[in-house]
C-alpha positions in Angstrom: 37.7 -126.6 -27.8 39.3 -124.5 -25.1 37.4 -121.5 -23.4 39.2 -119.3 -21.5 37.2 -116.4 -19.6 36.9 -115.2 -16.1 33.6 -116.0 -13.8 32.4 -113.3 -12.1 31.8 -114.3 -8.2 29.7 -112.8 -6.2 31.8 -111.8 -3.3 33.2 -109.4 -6.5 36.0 -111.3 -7.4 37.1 -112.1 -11.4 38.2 -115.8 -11.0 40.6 -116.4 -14.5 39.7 -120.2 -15.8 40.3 -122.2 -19.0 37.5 -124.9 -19.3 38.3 -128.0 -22.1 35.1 -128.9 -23.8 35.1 -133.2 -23.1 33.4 -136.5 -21.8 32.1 -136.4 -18.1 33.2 -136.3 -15.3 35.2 -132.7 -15.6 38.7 -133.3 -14.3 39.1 -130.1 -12.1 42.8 -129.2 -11.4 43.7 -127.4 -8.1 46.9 -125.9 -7.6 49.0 -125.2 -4.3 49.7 -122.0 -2.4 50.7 -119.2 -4.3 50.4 -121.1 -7.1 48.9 -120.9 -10.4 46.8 -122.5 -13.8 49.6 -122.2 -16.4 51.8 -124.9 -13.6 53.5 -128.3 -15.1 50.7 -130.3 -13.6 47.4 -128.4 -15.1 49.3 -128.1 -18.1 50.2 -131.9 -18.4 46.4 -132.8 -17.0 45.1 -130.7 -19.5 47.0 -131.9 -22.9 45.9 -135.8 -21.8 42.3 -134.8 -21.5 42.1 -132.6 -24.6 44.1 -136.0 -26.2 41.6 -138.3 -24.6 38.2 -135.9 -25.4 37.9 -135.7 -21.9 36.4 -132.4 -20.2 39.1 -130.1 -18.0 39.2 -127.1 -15.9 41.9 -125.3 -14.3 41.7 -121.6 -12.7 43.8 -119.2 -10.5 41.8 -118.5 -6.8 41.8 -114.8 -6.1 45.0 -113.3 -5.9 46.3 -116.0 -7.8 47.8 -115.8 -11.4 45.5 -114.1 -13.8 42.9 -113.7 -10.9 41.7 -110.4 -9.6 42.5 -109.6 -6.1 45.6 -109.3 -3.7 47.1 -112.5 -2.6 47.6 -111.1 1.0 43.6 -110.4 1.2 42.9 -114.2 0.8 42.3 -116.8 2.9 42.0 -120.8 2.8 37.9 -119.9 3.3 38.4 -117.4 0.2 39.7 -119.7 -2.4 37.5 -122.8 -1.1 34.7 -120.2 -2.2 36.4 -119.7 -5.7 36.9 -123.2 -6.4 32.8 -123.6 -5.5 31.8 -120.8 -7.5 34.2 -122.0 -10.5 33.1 -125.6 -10.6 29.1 -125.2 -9.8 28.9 -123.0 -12.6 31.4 -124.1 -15.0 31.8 -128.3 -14.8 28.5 -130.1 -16.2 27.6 -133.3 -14.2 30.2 -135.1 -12.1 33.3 -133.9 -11.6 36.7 -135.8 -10.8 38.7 -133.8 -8.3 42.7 -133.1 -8.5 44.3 -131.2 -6.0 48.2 -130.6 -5.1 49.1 -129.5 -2.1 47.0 -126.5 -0.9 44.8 -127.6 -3.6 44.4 -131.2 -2.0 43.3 -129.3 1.2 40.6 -127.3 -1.2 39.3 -130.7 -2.4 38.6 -132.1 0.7 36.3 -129.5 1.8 34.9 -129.3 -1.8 33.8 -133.0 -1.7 31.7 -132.2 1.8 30.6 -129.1 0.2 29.6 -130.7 -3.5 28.0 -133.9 -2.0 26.7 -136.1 -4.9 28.6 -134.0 -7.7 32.3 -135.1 -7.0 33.2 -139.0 -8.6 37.0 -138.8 -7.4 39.9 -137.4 -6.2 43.5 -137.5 -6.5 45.5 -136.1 -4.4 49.5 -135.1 -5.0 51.1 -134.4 -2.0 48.0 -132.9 0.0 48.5 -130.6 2.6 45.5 -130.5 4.8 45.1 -128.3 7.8 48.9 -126.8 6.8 48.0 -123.6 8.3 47.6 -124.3 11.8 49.8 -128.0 11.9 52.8 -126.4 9.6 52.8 -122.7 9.8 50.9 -121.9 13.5 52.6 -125.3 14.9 56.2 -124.1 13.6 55.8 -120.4 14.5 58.3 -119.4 17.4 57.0 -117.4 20.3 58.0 -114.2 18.7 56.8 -115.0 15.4 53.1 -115.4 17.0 53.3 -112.2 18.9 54.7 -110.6 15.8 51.9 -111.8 13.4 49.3 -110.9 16.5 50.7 -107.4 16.5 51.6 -106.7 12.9 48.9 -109.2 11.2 51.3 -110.6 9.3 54.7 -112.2 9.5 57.6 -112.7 6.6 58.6 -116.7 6.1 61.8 -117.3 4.0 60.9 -118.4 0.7 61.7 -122.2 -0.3 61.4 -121.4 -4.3 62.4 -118.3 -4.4 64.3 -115.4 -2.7 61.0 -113.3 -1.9 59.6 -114.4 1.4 56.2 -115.7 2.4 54.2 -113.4 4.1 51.6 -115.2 6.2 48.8 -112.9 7.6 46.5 -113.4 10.7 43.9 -113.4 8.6 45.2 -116.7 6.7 45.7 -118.4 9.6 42.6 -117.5 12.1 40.5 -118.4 8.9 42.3 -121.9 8.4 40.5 -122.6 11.7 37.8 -122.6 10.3 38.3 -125.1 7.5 40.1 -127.7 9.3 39.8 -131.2 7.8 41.3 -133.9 9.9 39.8 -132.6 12.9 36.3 -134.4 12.1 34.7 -137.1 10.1 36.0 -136.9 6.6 34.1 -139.4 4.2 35.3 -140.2 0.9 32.7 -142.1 -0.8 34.7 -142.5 -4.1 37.8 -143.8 -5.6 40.6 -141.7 -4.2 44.5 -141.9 -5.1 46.8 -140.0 -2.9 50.5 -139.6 -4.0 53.5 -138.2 -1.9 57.1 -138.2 -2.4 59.6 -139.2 0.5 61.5 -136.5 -0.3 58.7 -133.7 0.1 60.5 -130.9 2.7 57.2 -129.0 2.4 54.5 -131.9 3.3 55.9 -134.5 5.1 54.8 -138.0 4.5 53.5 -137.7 7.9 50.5 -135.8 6.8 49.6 -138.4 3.8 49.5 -141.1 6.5 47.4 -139.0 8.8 45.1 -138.0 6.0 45.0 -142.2 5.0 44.2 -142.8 8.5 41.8 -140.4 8.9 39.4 -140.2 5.6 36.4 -142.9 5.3 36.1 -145.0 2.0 35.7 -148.1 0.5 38.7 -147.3 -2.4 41.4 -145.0 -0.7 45.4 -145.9 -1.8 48.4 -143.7 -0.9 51.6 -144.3 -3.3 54.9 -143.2 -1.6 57.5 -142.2 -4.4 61.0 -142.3 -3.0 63.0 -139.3 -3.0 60.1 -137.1 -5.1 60.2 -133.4 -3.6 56.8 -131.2 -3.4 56.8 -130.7 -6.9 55.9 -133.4 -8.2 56.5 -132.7 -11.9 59.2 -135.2 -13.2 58.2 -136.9 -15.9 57.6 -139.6 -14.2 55.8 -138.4 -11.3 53.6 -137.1 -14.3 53.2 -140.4 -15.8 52.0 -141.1 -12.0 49.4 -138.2 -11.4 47.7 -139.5 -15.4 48.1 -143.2 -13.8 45.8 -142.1 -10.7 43.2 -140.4 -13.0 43.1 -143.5 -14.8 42.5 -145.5 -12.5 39.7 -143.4 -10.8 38.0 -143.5 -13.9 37.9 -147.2 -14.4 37.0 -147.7 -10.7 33.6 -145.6 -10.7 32.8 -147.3 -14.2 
């Protein structure tokens, strides 16, 4: 059976979830930036665990989706909060981690802040620290002195023809939830995927993050020529392949 509600936080925000009813550990899904529960991904995840009787969440952070709030009024710092909220009082007993992109970034902090709860992660096409080594790193001088001035400053849109509009508030925040800037152990099976043909995560980042995390099970799978979505079939068939095979490694 499938719940769907919304958890009332208590920083006043209405996070919108649907939690599948299952066998431990709770596979959590945890979309990218500006994305959303009702994606390819949590969709797919979520059919194979109701099929296998395995438990599933997936939600929208604030401003996301069915979510209350303004997307503009968020922050990395904000949704890391949602996704604690969410998955203390919502996943019973251990919980497998599954995080794309922004979501991956999310994870990482959620398995320093969940200590003993989390059993696994995977990772598809994880994009750590994104704020300050993509957008603050790329920024041109007058793009920084506009977003100092204004608060905010309009990105052209890869998906779409509405730009990104990246506040001050998104970035100075992301400061503060850096990942790869201190020790980063990962004392559980962890699978990170990555295509080669990712314009929005370059495989870069999946080596540093390789390099960086501590662990006694972490594998990175390159897939040639797979963009940031991630949602062929058979980069599906990949992402249930990795949740496999973190479940029969912490058996």
């Amino acid at each position: 059976m499938t719940t769907t509600g919304q958890l009332h936080t208590a920083e006043g925000r209405h996070i919108a979830y649907d939690l599948t009813e299952g066998e431990e550990p709770t596979l959590v899904f945890l979309g990218g930036f500006r994305s959303d529960k009702e994606g390819t991904k949590a969709i797919h995840l979520e059919n194979w665990a109701r099929a296998h009787g395995r438990a599933f969440l997936r939600f929208d952070y604030s401003g996301h989706g069915q979510s209350s709030g303004d997307f503009l009024d968020g922050s990395i710092g904000d949704w890391t909060d949602d996704a604690f909220r969410v998955i203390s009082a919502l996943a019973k007993g251990s919980v497998l981690l599954v995080g794309s992109s922004m979501g991956g970034w999310i994870c990482l902090s959620l398995t320093q802040k969940l200590k003993g709860k989390i059993c696994g992660f995977v990772g598809i096409a994880s994009a750590p620290d994104f704020t300050e080594d993509s957008m603050w790193e790329g920024f041109t001088e007058t793009q920084r002195a506009e977003l100092a001035q204004n608060g905010q400053v309009a990105l052209p849109g890869d998906y779409s023809e509405e730009p990104y509009i990246i506040t001050r508030k998104l970035i100075e925040d992301g400061r503060d939830q850096l990942v790869l800037r201190r020790p980063l152990p990962l004392p559980f099976p962890v699978r990170l995927l990555q295509g080669t043909g990712d314009t929005d995560v370059d495989v870069s980042v999946a080596l540093r993050l390789l390099a960086h995390a501590e662990g006694p099970d972490i594998r990175l799978t390159l897939v040639k020529d797979a963009d940031h979505r991630f949602s062929t079939p058979d980069c599906l068939s990949l992402v249930v392949s990795a949740v496999e095979e973190v479940l029969a490694a912490r058996a």
